[in-house]
KOLVO-33634 format. One record per residue (C-alpha): x negated, y, z. Coordinates in Angstrom, 1 decimal. Layout:
N
<r><c1>X</c1><c2>Y</c2><c3>Z</c3></r>
...
//
This chain:
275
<r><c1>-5.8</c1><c2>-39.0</c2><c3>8.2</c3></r>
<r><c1>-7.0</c1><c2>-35.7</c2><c3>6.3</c3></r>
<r><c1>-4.3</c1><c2>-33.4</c2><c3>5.2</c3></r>
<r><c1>-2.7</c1><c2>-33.8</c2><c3>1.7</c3></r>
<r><c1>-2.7</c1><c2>-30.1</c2><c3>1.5</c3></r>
<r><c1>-5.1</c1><c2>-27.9</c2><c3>-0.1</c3></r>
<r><c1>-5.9</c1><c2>-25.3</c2><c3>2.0</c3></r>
<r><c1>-6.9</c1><c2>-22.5</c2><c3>-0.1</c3></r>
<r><c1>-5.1</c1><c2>-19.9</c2><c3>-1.5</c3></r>
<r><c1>-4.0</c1><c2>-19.6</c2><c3>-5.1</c3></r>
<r><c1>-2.2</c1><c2>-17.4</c2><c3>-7.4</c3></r>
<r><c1>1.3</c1><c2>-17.1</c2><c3>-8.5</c3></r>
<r><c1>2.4</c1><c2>-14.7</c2><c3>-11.2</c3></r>
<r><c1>1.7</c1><c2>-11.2</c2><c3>-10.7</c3></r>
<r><c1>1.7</c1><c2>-11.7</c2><c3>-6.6</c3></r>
<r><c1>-1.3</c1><c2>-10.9</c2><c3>-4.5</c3></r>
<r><c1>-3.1</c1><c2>-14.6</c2><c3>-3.2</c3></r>
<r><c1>-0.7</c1><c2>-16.7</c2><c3>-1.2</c3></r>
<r><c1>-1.2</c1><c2>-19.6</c2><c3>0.4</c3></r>
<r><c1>-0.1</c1><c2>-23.4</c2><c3>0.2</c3></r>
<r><c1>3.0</c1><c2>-23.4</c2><c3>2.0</c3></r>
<r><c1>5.8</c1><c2>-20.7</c2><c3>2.0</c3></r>
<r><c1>9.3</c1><c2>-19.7</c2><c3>4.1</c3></r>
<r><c1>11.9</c1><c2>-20.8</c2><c3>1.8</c3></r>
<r><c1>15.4</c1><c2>-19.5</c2><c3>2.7</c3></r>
<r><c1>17.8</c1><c2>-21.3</c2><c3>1.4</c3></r>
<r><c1>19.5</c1><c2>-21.7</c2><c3>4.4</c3></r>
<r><c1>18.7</c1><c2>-18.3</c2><c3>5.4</c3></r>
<r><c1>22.7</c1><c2>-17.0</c2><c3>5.8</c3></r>
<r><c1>22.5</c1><c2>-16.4</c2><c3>9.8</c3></r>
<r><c1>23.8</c1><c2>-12.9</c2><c3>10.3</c3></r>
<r><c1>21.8</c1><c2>-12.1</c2><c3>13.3</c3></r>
<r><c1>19.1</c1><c2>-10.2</c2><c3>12.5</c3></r>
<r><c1>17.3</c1><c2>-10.2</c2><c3>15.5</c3></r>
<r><c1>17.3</c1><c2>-14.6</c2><c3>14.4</c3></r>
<r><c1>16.0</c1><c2>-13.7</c2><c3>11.5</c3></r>
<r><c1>13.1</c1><c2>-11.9</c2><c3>12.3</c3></r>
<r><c1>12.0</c1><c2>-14.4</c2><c3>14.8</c3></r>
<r><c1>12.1</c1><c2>-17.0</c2><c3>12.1</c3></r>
<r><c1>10.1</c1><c2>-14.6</c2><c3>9.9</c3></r>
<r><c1>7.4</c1><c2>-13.6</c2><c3>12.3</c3></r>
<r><c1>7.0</c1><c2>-17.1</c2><c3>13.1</c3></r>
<r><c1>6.7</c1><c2>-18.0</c2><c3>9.7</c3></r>
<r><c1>3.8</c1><c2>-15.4</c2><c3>9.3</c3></r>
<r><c1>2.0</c1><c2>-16.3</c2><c3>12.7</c3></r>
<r><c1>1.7</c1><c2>-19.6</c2><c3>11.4</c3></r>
<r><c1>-0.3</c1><c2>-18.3</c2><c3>8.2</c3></r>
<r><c1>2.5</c1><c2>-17.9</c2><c3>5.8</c3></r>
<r><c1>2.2</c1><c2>-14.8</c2><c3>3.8</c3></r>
<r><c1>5.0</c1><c2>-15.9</c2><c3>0.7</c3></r>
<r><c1>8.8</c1><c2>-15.6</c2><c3>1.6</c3></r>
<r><c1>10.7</c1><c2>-18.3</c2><c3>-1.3</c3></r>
<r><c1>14.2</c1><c2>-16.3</c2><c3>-1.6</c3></r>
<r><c1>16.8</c1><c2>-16.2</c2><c3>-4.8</c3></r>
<r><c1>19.4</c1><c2>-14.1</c2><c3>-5.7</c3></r>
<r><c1>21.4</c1><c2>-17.1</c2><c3>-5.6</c3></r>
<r><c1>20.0</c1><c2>-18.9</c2><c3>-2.3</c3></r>
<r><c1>22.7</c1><c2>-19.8</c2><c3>0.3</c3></r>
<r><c1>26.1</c1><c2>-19.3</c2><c3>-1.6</c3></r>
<r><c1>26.9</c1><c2>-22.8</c2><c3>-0.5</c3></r>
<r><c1>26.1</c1><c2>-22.1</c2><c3>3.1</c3></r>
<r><c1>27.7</c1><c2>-19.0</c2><c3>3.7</c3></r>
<r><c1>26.1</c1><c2>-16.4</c2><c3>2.4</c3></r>
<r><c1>27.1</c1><c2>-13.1</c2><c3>-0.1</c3></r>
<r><c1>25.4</c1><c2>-11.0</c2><c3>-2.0</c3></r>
<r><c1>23.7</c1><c2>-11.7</c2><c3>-5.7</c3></r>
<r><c1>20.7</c1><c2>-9.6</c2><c3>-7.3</c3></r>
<r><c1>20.2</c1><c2>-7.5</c2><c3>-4.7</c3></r>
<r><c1>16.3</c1><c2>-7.2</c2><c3>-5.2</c3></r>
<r><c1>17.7</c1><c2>-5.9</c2><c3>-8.6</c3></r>
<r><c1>20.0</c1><c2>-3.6</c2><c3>-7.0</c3></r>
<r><c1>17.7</c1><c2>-1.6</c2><c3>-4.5</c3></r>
<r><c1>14.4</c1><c2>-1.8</c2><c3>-7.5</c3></r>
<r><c1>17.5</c1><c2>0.2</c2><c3>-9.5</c3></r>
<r><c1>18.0</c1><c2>3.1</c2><c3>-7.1</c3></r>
<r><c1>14.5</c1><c2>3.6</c2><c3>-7.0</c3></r>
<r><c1>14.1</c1><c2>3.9</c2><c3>-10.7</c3></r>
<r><c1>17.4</c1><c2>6.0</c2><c3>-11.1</c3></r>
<r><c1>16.3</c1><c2>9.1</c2><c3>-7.9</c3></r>
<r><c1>18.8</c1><c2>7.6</c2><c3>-5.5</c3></r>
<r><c1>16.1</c1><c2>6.3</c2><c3>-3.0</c3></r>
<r><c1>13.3</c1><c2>9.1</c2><c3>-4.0</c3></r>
<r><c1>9.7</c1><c2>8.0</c2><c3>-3.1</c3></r>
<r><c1>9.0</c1><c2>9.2</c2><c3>0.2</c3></r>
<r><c1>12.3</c1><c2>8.4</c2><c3>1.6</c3></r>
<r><c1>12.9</c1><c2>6.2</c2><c3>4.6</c3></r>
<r><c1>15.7</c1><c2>3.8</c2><c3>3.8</c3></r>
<r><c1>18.8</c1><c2>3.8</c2><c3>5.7</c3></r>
<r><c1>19.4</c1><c2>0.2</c2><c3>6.2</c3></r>
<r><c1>23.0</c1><c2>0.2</c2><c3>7.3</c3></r>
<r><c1>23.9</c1><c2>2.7</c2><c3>5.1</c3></r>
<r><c1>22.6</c1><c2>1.0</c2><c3>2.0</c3></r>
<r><c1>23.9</c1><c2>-2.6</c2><c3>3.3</c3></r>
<r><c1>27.5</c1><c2>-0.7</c2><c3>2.9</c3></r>
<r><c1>26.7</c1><c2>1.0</c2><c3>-0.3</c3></r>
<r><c1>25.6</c1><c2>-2.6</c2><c3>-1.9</c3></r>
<r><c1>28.3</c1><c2>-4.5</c2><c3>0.2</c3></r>
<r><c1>26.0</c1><c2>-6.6</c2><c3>1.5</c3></r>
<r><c1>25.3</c1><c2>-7.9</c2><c3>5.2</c3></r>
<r><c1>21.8</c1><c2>-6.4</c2><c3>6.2</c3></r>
<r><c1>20.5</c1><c2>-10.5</c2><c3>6.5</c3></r>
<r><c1>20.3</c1><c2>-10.3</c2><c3>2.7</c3></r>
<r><c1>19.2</c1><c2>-6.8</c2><c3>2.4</c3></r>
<r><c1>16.5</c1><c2>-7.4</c2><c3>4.5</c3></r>
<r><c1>15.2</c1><c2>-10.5</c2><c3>2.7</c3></r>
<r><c1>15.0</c1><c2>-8.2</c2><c3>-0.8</c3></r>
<r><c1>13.2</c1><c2>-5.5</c2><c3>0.7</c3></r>
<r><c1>10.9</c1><c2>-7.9</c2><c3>2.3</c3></r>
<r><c1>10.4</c1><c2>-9.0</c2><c3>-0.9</c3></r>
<r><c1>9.8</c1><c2>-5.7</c2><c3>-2.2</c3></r>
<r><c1>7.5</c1><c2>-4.9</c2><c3>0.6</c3></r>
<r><c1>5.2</c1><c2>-7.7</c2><c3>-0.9</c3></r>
<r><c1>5.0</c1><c2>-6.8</c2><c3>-4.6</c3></r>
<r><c1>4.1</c1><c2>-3.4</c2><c3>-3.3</c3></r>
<r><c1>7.3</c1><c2>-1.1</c2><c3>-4.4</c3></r>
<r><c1>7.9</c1><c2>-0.7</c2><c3>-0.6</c3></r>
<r><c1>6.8</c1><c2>0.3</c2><c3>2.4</c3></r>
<r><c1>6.9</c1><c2>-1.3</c2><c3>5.8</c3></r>
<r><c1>6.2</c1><c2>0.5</c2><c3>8.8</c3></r>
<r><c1>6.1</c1><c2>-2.2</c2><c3>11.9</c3></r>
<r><c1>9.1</c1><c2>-1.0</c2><c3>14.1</c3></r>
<r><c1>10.1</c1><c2>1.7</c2><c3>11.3</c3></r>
<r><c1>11.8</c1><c2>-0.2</c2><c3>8.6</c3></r>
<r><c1>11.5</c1><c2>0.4</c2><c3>4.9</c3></r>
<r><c1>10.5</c1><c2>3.1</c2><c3>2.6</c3></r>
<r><c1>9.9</c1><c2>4.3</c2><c3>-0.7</c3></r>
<r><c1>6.1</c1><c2>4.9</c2><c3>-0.9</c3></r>
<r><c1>5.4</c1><c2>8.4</c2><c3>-2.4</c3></r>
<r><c1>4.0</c1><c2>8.5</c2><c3>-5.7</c3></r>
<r><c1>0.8</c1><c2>10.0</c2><c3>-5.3</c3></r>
<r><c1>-1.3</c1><c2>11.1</c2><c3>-8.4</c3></r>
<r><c1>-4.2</c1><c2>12.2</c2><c3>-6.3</c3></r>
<r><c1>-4.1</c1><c2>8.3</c2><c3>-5.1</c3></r>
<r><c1>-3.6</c1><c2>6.7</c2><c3>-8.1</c3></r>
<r><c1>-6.7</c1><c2>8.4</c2><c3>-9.5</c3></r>
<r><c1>-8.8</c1><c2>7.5</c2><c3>-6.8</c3></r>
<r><c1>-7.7</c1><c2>4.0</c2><c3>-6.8</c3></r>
<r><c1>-8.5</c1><c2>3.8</c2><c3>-10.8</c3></r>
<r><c1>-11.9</c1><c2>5.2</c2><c3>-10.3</c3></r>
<r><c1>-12.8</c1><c2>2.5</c2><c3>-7.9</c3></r>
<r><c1>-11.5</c1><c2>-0.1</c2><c3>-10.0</c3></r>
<r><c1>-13.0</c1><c2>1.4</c2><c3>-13.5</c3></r>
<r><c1>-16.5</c1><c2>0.3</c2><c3>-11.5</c3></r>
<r><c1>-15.7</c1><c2>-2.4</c2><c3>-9.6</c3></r>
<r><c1>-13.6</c1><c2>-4.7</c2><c3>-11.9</c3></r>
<r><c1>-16.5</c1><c2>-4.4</c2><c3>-14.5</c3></r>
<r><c1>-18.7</c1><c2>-5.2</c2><c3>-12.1</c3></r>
<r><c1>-17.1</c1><c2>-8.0</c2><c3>-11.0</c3></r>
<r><c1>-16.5</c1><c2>-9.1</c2><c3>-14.9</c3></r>
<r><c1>-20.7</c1><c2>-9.1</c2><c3>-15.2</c3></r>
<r><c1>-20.4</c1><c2>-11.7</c2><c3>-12.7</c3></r>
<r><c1>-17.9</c1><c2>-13.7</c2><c3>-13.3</c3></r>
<r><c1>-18.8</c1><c2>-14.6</c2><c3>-17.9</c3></r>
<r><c1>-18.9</c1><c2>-16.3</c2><c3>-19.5</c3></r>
<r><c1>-15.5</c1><c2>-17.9</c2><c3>-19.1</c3></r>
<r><c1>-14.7</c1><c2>-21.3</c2><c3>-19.6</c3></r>
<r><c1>-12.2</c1><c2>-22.2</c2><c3>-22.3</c3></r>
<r><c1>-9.2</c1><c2>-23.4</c2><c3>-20.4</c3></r>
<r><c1>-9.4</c1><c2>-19.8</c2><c3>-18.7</c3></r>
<r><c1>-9.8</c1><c2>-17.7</c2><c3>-22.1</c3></r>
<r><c1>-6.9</c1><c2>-19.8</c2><c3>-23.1</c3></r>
<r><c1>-4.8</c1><c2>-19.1</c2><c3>-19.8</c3></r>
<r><c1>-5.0</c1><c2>-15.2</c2><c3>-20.4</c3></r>
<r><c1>-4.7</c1><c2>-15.7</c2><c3>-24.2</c3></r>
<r><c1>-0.8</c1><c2>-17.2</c2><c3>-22.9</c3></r>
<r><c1>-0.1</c1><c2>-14.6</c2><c3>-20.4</c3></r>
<r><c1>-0.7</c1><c2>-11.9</c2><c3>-22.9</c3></r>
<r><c1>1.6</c1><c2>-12.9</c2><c3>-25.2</c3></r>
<r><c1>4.1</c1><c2>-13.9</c2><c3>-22.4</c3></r>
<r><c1>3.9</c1><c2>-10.1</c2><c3>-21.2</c3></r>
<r><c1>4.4</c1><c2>-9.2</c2><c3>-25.0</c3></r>
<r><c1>7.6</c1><c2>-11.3</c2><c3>-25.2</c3></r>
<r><c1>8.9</c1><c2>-9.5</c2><c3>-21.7</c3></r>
<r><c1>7.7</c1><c2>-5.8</c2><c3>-22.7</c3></r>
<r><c1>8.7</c1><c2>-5.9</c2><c3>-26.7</c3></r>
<r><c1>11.1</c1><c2>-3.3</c2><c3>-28.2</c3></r>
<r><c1>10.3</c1><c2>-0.5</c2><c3>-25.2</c3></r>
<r><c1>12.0</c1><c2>-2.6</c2><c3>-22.8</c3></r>
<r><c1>13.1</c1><c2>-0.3</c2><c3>-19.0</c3></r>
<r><c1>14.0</c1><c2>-1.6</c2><c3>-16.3</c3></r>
<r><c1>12.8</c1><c2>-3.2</c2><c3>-13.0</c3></r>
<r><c1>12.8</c1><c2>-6.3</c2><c3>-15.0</c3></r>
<r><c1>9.9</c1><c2>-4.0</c2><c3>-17.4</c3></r>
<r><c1>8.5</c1><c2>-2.7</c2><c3>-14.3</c3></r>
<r><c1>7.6</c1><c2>-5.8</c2><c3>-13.0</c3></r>
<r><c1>6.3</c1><c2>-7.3</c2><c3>-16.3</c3></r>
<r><c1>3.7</c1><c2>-4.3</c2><c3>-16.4</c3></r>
<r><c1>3.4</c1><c2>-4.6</c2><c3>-13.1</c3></r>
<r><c1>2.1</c1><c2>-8.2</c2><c3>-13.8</c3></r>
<r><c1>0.0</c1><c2>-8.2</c2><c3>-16.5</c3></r>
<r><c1>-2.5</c1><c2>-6.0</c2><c3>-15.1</c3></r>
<r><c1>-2.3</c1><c2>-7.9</c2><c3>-12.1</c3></r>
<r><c1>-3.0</c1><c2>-11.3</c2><c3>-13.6</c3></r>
<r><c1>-5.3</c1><c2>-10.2</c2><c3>-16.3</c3></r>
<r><c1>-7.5</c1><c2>-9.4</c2><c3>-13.6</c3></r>
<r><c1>-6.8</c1><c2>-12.5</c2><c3>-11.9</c3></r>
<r><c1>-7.4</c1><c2>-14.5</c2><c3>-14.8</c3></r>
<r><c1>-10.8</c1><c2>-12.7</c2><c3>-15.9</c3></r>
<r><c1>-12.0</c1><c2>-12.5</c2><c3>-12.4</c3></r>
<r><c1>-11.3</c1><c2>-16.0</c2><c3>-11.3</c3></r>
<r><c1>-14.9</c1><c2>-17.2</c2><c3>-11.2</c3></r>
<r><c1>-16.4</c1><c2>-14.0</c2><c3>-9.9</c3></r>
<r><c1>-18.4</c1><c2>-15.6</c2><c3>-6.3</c3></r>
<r><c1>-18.5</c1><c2>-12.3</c2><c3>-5.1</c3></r>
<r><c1>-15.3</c1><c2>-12.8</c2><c3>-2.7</c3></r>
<r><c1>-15.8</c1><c2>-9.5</c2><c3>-0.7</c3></r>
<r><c1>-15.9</c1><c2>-7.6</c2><c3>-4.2</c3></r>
<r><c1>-12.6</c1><c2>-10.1</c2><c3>-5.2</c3></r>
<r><c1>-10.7</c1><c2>-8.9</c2><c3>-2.2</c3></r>
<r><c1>-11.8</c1><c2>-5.2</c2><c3>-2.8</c3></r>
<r><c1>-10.0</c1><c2>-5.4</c2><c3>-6.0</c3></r>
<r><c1>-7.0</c1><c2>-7.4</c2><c3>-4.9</c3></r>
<r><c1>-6.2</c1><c2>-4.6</c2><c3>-2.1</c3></r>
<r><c1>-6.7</c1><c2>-1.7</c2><c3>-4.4</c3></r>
<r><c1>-4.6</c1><c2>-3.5</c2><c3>-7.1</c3></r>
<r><c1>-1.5</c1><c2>-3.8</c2><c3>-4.2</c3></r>
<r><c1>-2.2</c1><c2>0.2</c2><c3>-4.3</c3></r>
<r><c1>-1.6</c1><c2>0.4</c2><c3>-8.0</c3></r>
<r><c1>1.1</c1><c2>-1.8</c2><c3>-8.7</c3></r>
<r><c1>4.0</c1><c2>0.5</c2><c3>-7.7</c3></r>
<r><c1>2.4</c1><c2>3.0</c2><c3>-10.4</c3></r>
<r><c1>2.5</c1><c2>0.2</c2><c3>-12.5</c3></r>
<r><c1>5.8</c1><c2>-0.8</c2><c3>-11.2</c3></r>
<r><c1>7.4</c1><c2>2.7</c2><c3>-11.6</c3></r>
<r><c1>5.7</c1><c2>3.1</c2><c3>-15.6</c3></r>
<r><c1>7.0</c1><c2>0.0</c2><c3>-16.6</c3></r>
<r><c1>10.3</c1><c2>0.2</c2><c3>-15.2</c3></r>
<r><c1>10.7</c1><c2>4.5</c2><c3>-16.8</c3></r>
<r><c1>9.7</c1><c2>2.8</c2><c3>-20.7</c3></r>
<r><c1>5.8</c1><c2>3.2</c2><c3>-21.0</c3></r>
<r><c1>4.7</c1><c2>2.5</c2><c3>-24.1</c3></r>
<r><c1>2.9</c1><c2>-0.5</c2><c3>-24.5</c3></r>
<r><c1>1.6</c1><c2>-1.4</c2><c3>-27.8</c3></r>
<r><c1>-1.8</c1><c2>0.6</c2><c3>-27.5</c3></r>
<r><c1>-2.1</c1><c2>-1.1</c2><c3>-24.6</c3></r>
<r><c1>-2.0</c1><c2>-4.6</c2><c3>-25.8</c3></r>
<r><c1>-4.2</c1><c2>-3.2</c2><c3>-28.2</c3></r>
<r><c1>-6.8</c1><c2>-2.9</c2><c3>-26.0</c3></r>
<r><c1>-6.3</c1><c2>-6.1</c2><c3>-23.9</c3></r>
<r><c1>-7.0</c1><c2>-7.8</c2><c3>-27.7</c3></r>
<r><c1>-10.3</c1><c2>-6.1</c2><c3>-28.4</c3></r>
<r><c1>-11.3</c1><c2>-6.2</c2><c3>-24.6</c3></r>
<r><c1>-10.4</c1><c2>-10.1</c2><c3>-24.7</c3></r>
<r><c1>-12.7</c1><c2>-10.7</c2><c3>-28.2</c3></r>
<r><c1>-15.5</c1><c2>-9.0</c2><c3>-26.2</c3></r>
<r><c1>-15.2</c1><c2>-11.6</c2><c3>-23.5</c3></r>
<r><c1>-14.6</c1><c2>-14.7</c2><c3>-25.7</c3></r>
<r><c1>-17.9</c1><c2>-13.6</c2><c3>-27.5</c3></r>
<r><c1>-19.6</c1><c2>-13.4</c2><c3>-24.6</c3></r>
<r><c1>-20.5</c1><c2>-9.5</c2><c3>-25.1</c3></r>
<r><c1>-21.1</c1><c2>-8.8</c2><c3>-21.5</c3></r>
<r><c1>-22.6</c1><c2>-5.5</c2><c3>-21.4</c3></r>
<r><c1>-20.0</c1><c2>-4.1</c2><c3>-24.0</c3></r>
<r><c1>-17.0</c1><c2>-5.8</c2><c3>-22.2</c3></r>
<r><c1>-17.7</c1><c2>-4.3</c2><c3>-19.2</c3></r>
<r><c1>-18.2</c1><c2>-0.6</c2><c3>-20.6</c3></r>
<r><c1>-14.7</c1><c2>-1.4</c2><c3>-22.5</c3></r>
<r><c1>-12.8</c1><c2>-2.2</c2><c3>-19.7</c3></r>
<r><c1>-14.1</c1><c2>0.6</c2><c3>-17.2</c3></r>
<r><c1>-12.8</c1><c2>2.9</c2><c3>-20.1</c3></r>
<r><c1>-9.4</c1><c2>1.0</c2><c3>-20.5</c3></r>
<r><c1>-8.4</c1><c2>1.1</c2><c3>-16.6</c3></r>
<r><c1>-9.0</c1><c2>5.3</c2><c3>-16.9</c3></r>
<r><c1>-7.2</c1><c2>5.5</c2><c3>-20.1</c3></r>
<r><c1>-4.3</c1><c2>4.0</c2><c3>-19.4</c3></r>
<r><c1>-4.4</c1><c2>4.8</c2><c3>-15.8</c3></r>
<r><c1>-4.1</c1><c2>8.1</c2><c3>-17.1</c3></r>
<r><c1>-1.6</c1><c2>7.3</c2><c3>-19.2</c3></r>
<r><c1>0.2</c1><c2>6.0</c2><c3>-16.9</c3></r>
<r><c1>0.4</c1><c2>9.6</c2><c3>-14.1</c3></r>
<r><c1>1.4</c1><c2>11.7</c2><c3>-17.3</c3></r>
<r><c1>4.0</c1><c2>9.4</c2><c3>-17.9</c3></r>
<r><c1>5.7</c1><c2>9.7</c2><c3>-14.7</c3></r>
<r><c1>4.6</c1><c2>13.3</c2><c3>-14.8</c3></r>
<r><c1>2.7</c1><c2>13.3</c2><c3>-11.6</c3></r>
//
């Protein structure tokens, strides 16, 4: 009998591709840590690459702490953990009161949205913000998200009509110069997914995964702008005319908009955080 599982891997808000099964923790409360990473590094041997863990997950089976993703994405905003900085682990387990089993799971979960940093055997830390980067990172994707636009139009309807939704979702989440990590994360997103959602049908897979690992670069920028109260409204702005171009099937024109939409508000984006 053939598997009832697709195979392929598929998106999922503003995360990088993950595949068709993931860890999900919900019993996840053991305290030994050494446990716990077994479990984990057995989960990704086996081709997991998505960890399924709540704020709430495991109050009924022992465990403690709530919104501690929120927590640590906090301190980061605030100075307390400065980008650069390794993260004590015990020391911030007592400052949350929190057992490390917990502590770990959110900055696991940080590690893959790209706000931190793991080092295999190191731990955690903040990744440096590093203008020099972030520029470099934008140029390459001011020519090769265009690029792969050319490839991918015209778009079907159903997709136009999927990133038509998750622009006015990110308006809803980013309206009346929202902060926060729960800001930072809506930015975050919806330069992750309107790439996702225009670049869907490219068949150039190399040039797709190009893009996906240089966006994993960007999104802590995006992350960090978001969460510090970036202003927004010019950039929807854009997003509409860019998305006309694409609905009209204005290839050439589209693509010369968008290279010059990732530098602008790339740009804006460094002088905002004052890199």
């Amino acid at each position: 009998m053939s598997s009832l599982v697709q195979s392929h891997k598929r998106s999922l808000g503003s995360l990088p591709p993950v595949g068709p099964i993931a860890y999900g923790q919900w019993r996840f409360t053991d305290e030994d840590l050494d446990a716990g990473q077994r479990l984990l590094e057995t989960a990704l041997d086996a081709g997991m690459n998505l960890v399924d863990t709540a704020d709430v997950y495991g109050f009924d089976w022992g465990g403690t702490g709530f919104g501690q993703v929120e927590e640590i994405l906090g301190r980061i905003i605030d100075g307390s953990l400065p980008s650069g900085q390794r993260i004590n682990e015990t020391r911030l387990a007592v400052d949350l009161g929190l057992s490390r089993t917990p502590l770990r799971e959110a900055m696991l979960t940080l590690g893959a949205s790209g706000i931190l940093k793991s080092d295999m055997g190191k731990g955690f830390a903040v990744p440096s913000l590093d203008p020099v980067e972030m520029r470099q990172v934008l140029d390459m994707l001011a020519v090769l998200q265009p690029l792969a636009l050319g490839r991918a139009m015209p778009l079907s309807p159903a997709q136009l009509l999927d990133i038509s939704n998750h622009l006015s979702r990110a308006r809803v989440r980013l309206g009346k110069q929202a902060t926060g990590p729960e800001a930072g994360m809506a930015l975050a997103g919806l330069v992750f997914n309107w790439s996702e959602g225009m670049l869907r049908d490219c068949p150039n897979a190399i040039l797709k995964a190009d893009i996906n690992r240089l966006e994993g670069l960007a999104a802590r920028y995006w992350f960090t702008a978001g969460a510090r109260g970036m202003e927004t409204k010019n950039l929807f702005d854009s997003f509409d005319g860019l998305y006309g171009l694409v609905r009209k099937g204005q290839k050439d024109q589209a693509c010369q908009v968008w290279a010059t939409h990732i530098q602008k508000f790339g740009d804006l984006a460094v002088q905002h955080l004052g890199l």
